[in-house]
C-alpha positions, 0 to 999 in steps of 0.5 A: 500500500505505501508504494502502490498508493502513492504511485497510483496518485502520481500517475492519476495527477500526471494524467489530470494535470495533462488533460486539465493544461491540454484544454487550457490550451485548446481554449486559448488556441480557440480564443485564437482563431476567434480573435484572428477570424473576427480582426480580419476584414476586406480591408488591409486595417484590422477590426476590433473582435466583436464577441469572443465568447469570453467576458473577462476579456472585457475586465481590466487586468483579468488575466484574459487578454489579447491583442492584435498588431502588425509584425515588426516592419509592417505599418498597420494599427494595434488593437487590444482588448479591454482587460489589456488597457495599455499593457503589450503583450510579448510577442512568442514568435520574437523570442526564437520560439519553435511552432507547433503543427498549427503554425501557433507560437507558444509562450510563457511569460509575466502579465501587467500586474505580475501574474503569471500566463500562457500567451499564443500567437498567430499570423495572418495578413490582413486583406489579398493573402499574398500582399495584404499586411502581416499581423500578430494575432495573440491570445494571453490566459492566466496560469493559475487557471489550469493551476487552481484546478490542478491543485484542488484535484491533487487535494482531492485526489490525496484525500480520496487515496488517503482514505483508501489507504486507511481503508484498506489498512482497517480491512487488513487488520480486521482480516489479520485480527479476527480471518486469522484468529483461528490460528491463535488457537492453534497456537494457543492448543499447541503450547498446551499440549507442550506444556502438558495440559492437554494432551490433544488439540481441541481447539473450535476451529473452522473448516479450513483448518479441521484438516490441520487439527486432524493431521496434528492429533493423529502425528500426537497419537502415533508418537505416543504410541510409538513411545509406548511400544518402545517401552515395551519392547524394551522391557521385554528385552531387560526380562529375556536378558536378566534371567540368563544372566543371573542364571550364569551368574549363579552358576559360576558363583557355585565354582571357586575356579578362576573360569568361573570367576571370569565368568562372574566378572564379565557377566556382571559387567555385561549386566551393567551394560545391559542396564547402561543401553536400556536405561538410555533408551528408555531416557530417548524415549521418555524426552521425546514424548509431548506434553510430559512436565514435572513440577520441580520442588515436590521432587527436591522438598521429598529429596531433601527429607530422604538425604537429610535422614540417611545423613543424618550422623554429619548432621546435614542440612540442605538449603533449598531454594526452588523457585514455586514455578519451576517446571522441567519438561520431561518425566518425573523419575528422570527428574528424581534420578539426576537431582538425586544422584547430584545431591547424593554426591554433594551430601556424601563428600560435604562437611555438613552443609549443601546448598541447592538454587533452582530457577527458570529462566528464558532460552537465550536460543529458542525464542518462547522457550524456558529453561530451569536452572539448577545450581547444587553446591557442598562445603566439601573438599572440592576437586582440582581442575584436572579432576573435574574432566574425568569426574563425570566418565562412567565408573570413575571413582576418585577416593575408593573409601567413599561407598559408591559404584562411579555411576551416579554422575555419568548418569546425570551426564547421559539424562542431561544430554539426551534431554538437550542440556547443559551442564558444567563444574566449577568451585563454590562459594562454600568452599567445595564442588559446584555442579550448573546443570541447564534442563528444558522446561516447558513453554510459557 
């Protein structure tokens, strides 16, 4: 519209303004015609015009003038209008001025009083047309004639695409506003089903966009359903694996050989592995699944009450501070595994205090996204720089007088990646370890 509408005002004013000036000049061409018609006579002396047609031609200084006399070098009298008085005319034809198809010189000049005009010239002689005197026939118009028109029609004009313009805006808007309102909803339907509560898009919608919410709520259904065979499937296949191996296991437990005890070793490491890839495809799974949110505080309120009494011979003692809207996008044991196994650690190596900060916050990545922030410190002994690069590698045990099989952190880092997060190690302020942990939450 800011191009369009401006560029049609120009081209319909460039249009007008031509059609408008081409009649002024038709006009006094007439005048012209007239004027040279009614001056010539069967003598070689002009006639004063009798009716013109024009009765500002009559009036003093009316912009409207004209006037007859011979050319330069030619003896003859000098008619002029009325409005003329005892002003002259220049003559267009003595100012090298090229004419146009009807032999007619064209002029812009000043009048008696200043005002601007258009003046015409012709020539013709008076009497025999090859020997009679040859006589100035010009016609004089005032400029702000065709101006004033002009002007009130660009006005016009303005107003008119102004109103269009506002118009059309009015139309947009309300088009956006309330034609497109519908995909509010959508919008709306899919951020509640991303947050988890709703489980479907169910949103009134019109016809147009039914389809839309059929194909939506059908790809939900089978993710679901993808995601429950999943489990499934991998349940079964931690039942068929477990039983052989405890029954190896036992087996070789029943027989002090060095063979049976390799055999005891590697089935074990094998059970760990098996649990290890179950585990993570259980996690792949569980982060994929729409509309899954857990509220954070319950989990570390019921964390800290259990920690506090297992430690309860150092005299723990937990601070919490957990945002009241803090919500991780994601499943609840997910969520109790790795704050669990952090505040297992922090308690475990602290002296007596663990300090536990959870906030939500926006993604500076994904625009409408949250994140939930969790902050887990001790006033432990802490760990040297070259140690915070492999604390987190499975089965890494830094003081084997602690009761522990190594895996609880290597945990944390497996769920914090297949959830898409972030996690670093850093000294606290309390003198021991720091662990920044970055998880998605649900939309805003």
């Amino acid at each position: 519209m800011l191009i369009v509408l401006p560029a049609a005002g120009i081209i319909i004013y460039s249009l007008i303004r031509s059609h408008i000036m081409d009649g002024f000049e038709d006009k006094l061409r007439t005048y012209a015609w007239v004027v040279q018609a009614e001056s010539i006579g069967d003598t070689s002396q002009p006639e004063k015009p009798a009716n013109i047609g024009e009765p500002l031609f009559g009036v003093t200084h009316s912009g409207w003038y004209w006037q007859v006399r011979p050319v330069a070098g030619t003896e003859g009298a000098r008619l002029v209008s009325d409005s003329l008085a005892t002003a002259t005319l220049p003559s267009p034809s003595e100012h090298n001025v090229v004419p146009d198809a009807d032999g007619l010189f064209w002029l812009n000049t000043t009048g008696p009083l200043g005002q601007p005009l258009r003046v015409v010239e012709g020539r013709g002689r008076l009497g025999d047309e090859n020997t009679g005197p040859l006589y100035s026939f010009i016609v004089a118009g005032p400029l702000d004639w065709p101006e004033s028109r002009i002007s009130s029609f660009a006005l016009t004009i303005a107003i008119a695409l102004t109103l269009a313009g506002l118009g059309l805006i009015a139309a947009t808007f309300l088009q956006v506003r309330f034609g497109l309102a519908p995909l509010s909803r959508v919008e709306q339907g899919l951020a509640e089903i991303r947050s988890g509560t709703s489980e479907k898009l169910e949103a009134d919608l019109p016809s147009e966009i039914e389809p839309l919410q059929a194909e939506l709520n059908a790809l939900i259904e089978s993710n679901q359903q993808i995601i429950d065979r999943a489990r499934t499937q991998v349940g079964n296949l931690a039942h068929a694996l477990k039983t052989p191996l405890a029954v190896i296991t036992n087996e070789a437990e029943e027989r002090s050989t060095p063979f049976a005890h390799k055999v005891a070793e590697q089935a074990e490491i094998m059970g760990s592995q098996v649990s290890l890839y179950l585990d993570r495809a259980r996690m792949a799974a569980q982060t994929n699944t729409i509309g899954r949110v857990t509220e954070v505080e319950p989990v570390v309120d019921a964390l800290q009450r259990a920690l506090e009494r297992i430690y309860r011979d150092k005299s723990l003692n937990i601070d919490v501070d957990c945002e009241a809207h803090a919500r991780f996008l994601g499943e609840r044991q997910d969520l109790e595994e790795m704050l669990g196994n952090l505040l297992d650690n922090a308690s475990k190596w602290c002296k007596r205090r663990v300090r536990v900060a959870i906030r939500a916050s926006a993604d500076p990545k994904r625009t409408g996204r949250r994140r939930v922030q969790i902050v887990v410190e001790d006033d432990g002994p802490g760990l040297a720089a070259e140690q915070r690069d492999v604390i987190f590698e499975r089965g890494v045990r830094l003081d084997e007088t602690k009761p522990g099989s190594g895996l609880g952190l290597s945990i944390v880092r497996d769920m914090v990646e297949l959830y898409q997060g972030t996690w670093s190690l850093s000294q606290s302020s309390l003198g021991g370890l720091r662990v920044d942990v970055n998880l998605p939450a649900p939309l805003t």
